[in-house]
Each structure stands twice: as C-alpha cells, then as structure tokens.
N, C-alpha and C positions, 0 to 999 in steps of 0.2 A: 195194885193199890196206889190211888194219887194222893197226894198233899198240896196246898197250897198256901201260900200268906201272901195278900195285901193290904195295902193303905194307899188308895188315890181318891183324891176329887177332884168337881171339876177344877180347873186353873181359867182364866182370866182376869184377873185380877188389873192390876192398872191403867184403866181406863180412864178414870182422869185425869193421868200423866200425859197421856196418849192424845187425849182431849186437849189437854192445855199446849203441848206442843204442835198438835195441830192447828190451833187457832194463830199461832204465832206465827209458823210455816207459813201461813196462808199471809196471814199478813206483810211480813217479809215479802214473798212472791209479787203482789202487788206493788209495791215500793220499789222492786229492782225491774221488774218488767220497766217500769214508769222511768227508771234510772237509767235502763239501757236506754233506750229512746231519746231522754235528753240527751244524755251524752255519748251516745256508738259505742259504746264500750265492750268490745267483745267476752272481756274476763265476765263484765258483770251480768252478756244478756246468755253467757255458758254456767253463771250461777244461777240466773233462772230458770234458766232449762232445768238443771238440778233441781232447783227447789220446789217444780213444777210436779216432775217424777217425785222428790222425796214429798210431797203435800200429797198426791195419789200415795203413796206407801204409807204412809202414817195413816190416811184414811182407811186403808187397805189393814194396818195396823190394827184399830181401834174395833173394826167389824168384827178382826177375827177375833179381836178381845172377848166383843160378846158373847159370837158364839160358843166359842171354848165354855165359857162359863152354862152351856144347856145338860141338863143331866143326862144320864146314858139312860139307852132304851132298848127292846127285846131288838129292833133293828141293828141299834150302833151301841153295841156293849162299853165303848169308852167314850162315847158322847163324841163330842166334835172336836177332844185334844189335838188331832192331826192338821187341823185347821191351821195352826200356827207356821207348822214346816210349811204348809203348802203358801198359805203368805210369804213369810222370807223366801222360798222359792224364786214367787214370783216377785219379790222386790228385788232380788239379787240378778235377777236376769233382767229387770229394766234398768236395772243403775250398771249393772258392764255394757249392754248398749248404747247408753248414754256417757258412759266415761268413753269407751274407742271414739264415739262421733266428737267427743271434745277433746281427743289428740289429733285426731285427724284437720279439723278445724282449724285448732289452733296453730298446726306448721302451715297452713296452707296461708294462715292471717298474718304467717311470721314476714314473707315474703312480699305484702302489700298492705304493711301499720295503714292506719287510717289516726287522724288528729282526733285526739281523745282529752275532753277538760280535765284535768287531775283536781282539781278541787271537789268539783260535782262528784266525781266518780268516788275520792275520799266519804263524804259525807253517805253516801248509799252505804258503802263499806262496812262503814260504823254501823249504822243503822241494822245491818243485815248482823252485826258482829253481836251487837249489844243483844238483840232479837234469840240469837241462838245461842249464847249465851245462856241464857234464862231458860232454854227450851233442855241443855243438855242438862242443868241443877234440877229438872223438871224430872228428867226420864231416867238421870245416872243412878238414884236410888233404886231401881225394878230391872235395871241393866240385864242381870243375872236370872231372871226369873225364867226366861223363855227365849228361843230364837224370837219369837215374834218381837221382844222386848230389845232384845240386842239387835236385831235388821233396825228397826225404828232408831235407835240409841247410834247407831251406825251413820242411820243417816243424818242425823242433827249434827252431829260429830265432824262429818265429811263439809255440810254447810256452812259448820263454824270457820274450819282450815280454806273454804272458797272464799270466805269473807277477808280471811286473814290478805290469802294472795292478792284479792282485789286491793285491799290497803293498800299492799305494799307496793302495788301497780302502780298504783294513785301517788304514791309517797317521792318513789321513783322517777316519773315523769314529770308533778312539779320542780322536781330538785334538779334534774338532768337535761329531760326533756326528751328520755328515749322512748318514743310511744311503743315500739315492740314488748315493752313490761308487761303492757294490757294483753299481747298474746303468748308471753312467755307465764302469766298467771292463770290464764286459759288453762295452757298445757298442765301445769303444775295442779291444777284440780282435778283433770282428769286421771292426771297418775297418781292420783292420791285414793281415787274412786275404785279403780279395777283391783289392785290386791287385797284390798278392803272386801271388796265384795266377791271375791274368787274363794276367799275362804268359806264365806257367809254362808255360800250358794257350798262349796264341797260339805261344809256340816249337816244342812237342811237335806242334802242327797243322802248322806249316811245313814239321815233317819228313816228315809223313805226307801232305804235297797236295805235296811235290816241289817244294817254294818254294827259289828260289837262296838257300844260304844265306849269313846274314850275314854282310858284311865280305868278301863278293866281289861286285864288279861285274861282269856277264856282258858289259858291251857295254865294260870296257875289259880284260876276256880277249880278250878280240874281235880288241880294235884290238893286241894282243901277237902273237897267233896271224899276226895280217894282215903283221905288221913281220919273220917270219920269210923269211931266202931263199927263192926259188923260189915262195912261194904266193902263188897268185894270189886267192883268198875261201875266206870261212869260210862256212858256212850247216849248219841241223839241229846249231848249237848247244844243249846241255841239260845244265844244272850242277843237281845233286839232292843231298841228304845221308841216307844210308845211317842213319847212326846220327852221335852225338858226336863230331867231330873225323874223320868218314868221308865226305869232302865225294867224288861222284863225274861227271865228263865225260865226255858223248861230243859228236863232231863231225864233220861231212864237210868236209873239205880239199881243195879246189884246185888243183894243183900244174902246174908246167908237163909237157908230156907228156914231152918230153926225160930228165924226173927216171926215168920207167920203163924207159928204154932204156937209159941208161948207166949205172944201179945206186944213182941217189942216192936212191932214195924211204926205204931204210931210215934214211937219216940226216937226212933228214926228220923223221920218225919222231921221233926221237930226242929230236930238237932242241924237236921240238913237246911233248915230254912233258915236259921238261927247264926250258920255259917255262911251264909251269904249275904246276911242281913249287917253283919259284922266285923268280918274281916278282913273286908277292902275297903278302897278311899270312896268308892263310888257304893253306896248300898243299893243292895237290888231286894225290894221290900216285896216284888210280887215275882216270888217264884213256885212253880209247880214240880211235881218231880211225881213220878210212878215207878212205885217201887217192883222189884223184879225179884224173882227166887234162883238162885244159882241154876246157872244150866242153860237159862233162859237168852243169855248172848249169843248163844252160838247159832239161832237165827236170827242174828240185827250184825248189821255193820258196824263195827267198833271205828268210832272218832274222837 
C-alpha cells in the first residue's frame, strides 16, 4: 500500500529582479570595457571580464526563470524545476574559471605595474559601485528563493566587492603613487570569486547526485518514522531535493499485519506523512511511503 502528500508548483518567480539586474550588469560592462581602455587598468579590464561572465549568468539567470515557471507534463512530471541547478551549475563553473585566470593574471601584472591614471580609474569605480549597488537591493529580497536566485545574487555581490577593490586601487595610487594596487586589486577579486563559488557549484551538485539535503538528518527521520504506532522498521529510506526548498521521500514501512485488516494502514499513512511534514527544520511536503505487512523485510535490505 503507498501514500503520498504533496504541494509543489511551478517556481520562477523573480524575473524582474533578474531583468533589472541584468539591464544594469550590462550597462556597467560597457562603461568599464570603455574604462579599461582609457586608462590600462588591469583591476578594472579583470572587472569586466567579470562583469562580462556575470551579464551571461544573469542572462543565463532570467531564462531559466522562465522556464522553471512551465507546468509539468506526461513527459516531465516536475516541469523544468531542475533548470535552475543546472544554471548555477553552469555559472559556477564559469566564474571559478574566471577567478583562477584573475589570480594568475594579476601575479604575473604584479611583476611589470603598467602607469595607471587613478583619477579615471576612481570615477569608473564609482560608477560600477553605485550601478551594483542598486542591482544587489534589486535581487537581495529573492536571494533565498532558489540556487538560480543566489548564483545571480552571488554574482552582483562579487561585482559590487571588484568595484570596491578598484576604488581602493584608484585611491591608493593617487595618494602614493604605487601603481601595483591596480594588480594587487586584480588579485583581490579574484580571491574573492573562487570560494564564493566553490560552494555555489558543491550545493548545485548535491542537487543533481541526490545528496540528503541539508539540515535533514536521514538517520533521525528514521528514528521519527520508527516512533510512530504500529511500525515496526523503516528501510529503502531515500530523501533527494527536486529543486530549492522541494526536499522529496520515499520509504518502505513495516507495519503490523493487523493494520491491513481492520482499516488502519490509511492512517498510518497519514500519520507518517504528517511526521515528516512537521518535525524537522526542513519540511519534506512530498513524501511517499509503501506500507509493508510484518515479515515482509526479510526479503529487502535493511538501511
């Protein structure tokens, strides 16, 4: 006998955060492309490179918005949720690409500074500062909603801190006059990109290799499931996450036989869905469970 409860739909949702941070991405890109050029500025032509990949990511962002948002079909029972891991995916693997090519860079720039105007380079700074700014108040309220939402939110984030560095580049060379700031800000965005997105990229795999997800312990599901009346083990335990916040179980249940004769397995059932819906920090809304008649373990591998 199986049971099951859920509650999903589609998720895409913030697309005109997505949209308006991308308009500004874009914009910024232009203005520091045009910035490095005036003035050689390593820091600021290794924030366009950045900005260049984060403008693809957010576009990258916004697509999968949509699609996320197609309903499910006799093909794809959960529609296009997956869409989102596979974005941050692939925005986390072009932005650690892009952060090692801007360490590597940056020691190689340390070794032969190049004269850099700190004034010009100041004012792009700002500009790119003020720009993403706006773009992080844009996307910080959906943050939470999805990888797709945090890869995106990640990367406006990482743009704001390369602006910062440029500043301080800019700030440093007028006052001093040590042009190496320009490639020691370089470096400083690039190490600011790779831990950032090591994680990004380890969360979005978790989703896609079916790793329990975080902030549920399967073996004290276990020991809930085991505390419910009438059951006697749990085993073919398997907690997966669908997508963001779509944490999903199933399980074969043990029950005493008595429960199928005199009507209680559906409240079993019930009970068992009810505990999992409830009793941890992360709820798992769509769980299945087939219930079992004593006896019935002793052909399944207990886990």
């Amino acid at each position: 006998m199986t049971g099951h409860a859920h509650a999903h739909s589609p998720r895409g949702g913030n697309r005109r955060r997505l949209a308006i941070a991308f308009g500004l991405t874009a914009c910024i890109l232009v203005a520091q492309v045009i910035g490095a050029i005036i003035t050689g500025s390593l820091a600021l032509l290794v924030d366009a490179a950045h900005m260049l990949t984060d403008a693809g990511g957010l576009l990258i962002a916004l697509m999968a918005a949509g699609l996320m948002k197609r309903a499910a079909t006799t093909r794809r029972t959960w529609g296009l949720l997956r869409v989102e891991v596979l974005a941050a995916t692939v925005q986390a693997a072009v932005l650690l690409g892009v952060g090692i090519v801007v360490v590597v860079e940056a020691v190689q720039r340390l070794r032969e500074p190049a004269e850099i105007p700190g004034a010009e380079l100041l004012v792009f700074g700002v500009i790119g500062l003020v720009a993403n700014a706006i773009s992080i108040l844009v996307l910080a309220g959906g943050r939470a909603a999805n990888l797709n939402m945090r890869a995106a939110f990640l990367e406006v984030l990482n743009d704001a801190l390369g602006s910062l560095a440029v500043i301080a580049a800019a700030i440093v060379i007028m006052t001093t006059g040590f042009q190496q700031a320009d490639s020691l800000a370089a470096l400083l965005v690039g190490a600011l990109i790779i831990p950032r997105t090591l994680r990004l990229l380890r969360d979005a795999v978790d989703v896609l290799l079916e790793s329990v997800p975080r902030g549920i312990d399967i073996a004290d599901v276990r020991r809930h499931l085991m505390e419910e009346e009438h059951v006697l083990d749990v085993h073919d335990l398997h907690i997966s996450q669908i997508a963001t916040g779509l944490p999903v179980l199933t399980a074969h249940v043990i029950v005493e036989s008595e429960c199928f004769v005199d009507g209680h397995a559906p409240e079993i059932t019930r009970a068992l869905q009810a505990c999992v819906a409830q009793h941890f920090s992360v709820s798992i809304d769509h769980a299945t469970f087939q219930l079992e008649p004593a006896g019935a373990e002793r052909s399944h591998d207990l886990h």
